[in-house]
C-alpha positions in Angstrom: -13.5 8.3 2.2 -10.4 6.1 3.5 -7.7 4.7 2.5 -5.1 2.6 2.0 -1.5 2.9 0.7 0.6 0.7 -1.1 4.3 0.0 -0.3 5.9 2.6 -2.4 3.9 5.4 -1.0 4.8 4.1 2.8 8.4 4.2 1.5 8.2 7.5 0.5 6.5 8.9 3.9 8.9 7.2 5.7 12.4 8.0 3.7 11.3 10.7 1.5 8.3 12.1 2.1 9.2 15.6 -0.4 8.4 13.1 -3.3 4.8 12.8 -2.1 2.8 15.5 -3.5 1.0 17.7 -2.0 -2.6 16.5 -2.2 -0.7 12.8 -0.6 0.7 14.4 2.1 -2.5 16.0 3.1 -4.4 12.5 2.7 -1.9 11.1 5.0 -2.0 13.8 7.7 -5.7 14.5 7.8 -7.8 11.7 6.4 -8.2 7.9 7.4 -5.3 5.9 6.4 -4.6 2.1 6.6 -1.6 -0.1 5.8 -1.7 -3.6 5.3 0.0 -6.3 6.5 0.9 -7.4 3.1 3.2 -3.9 2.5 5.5 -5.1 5.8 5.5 -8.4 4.7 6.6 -6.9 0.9 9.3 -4.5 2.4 10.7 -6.8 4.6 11.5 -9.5 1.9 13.1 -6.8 -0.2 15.6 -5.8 2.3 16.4 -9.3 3.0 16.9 -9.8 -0.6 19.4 -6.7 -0.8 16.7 -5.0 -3.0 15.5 -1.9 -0.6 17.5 0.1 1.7 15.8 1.8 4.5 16.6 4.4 6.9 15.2 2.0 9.8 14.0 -1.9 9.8 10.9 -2.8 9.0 9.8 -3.9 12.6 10.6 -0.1 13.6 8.6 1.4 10.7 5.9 -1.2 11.3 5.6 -0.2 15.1 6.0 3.3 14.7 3.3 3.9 11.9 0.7 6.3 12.5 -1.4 4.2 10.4 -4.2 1.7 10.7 -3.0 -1.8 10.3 -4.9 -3.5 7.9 -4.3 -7.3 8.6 -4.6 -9.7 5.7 -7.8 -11.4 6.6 -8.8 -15.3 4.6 -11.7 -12.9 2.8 -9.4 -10.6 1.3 -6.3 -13.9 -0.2 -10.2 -15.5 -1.6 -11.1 -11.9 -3.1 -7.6 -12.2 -5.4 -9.4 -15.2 -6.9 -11.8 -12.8 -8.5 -9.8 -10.1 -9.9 -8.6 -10.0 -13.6 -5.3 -10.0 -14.6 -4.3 -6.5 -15.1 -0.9 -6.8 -12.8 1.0 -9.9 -11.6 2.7 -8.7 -8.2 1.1 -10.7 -6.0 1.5 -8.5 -3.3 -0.4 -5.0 -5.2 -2.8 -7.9 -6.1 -3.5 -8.2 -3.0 -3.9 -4.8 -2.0 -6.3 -4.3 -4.8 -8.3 -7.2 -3.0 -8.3 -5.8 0.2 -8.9 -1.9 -1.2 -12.4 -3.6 -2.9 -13.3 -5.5 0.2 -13.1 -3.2 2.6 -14.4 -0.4 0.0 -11.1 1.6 0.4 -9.2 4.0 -2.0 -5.8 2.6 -3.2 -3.1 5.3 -3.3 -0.4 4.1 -5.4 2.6 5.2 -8.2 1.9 2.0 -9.9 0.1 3.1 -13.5 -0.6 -0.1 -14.2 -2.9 -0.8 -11.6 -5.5 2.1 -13.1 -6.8 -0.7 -14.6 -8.8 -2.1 -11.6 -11.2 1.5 -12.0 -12.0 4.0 -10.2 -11.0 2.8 -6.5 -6.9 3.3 -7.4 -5.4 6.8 -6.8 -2.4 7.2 -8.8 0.6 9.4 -7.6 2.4 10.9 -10.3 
């Protein structure tokens, strides 16, 4: 099974990775793990906002990530279309998209996004 992690879970692996779990850590150091293009995009118009601080820019983290880019493809913005409206962040709406298109598993701390079934992993 792969995966793909949403932008708080990245945060923590890069800032604070004690407040993954256990099972999360082990998913990210032995299992197939993708980013998407859509969490860089997220965290950078945070920062710029004054609304995240991180220990190094976004381009950095970006480059330096041992994970699989994910890019945000025209077939994953149409699958948003298509989804109900269990969460209106348009960026975890579209990582939902891209988790169902490309069959992934969705690790996340968002609750709320339990909703979209079986596919989402939630931290706690």
């Amino acid at each position: 099974m792969s995966y793909l992690i949403d932008t708080q879970i990245l945060i923590w692996a890069e800032s604070d990775p004690g407040r993954l779990p256990a099972e999360i850590r082990t998913i990210l150091e032995e299992k197939s793990v993708a980013v998407s293009a859509a969490t860089f995009w997220e965290m950078a118009i945070k920062v710029s906002l004054g609304k995240l601080r991180l220990p190094r820019s976004v381009k950095v983290i970006a480059d330096a990530t041992p994970f699989d880019l994910l890019p945000v493809r025209a077939d994953h913005a149409a699958a948003v279309e298509d989804l109900p409206h269990h969460h209106k962040d348009p960026f975890d709406r579209m990582l939902i998209a891209q988790a169902l298109f490309e069959r992934l598993t969705l690790l996340t701390a968002d609750k709320k996004l339990r909703e979209y079934g079986e596919f989402v992993q939630v931290v706690e």
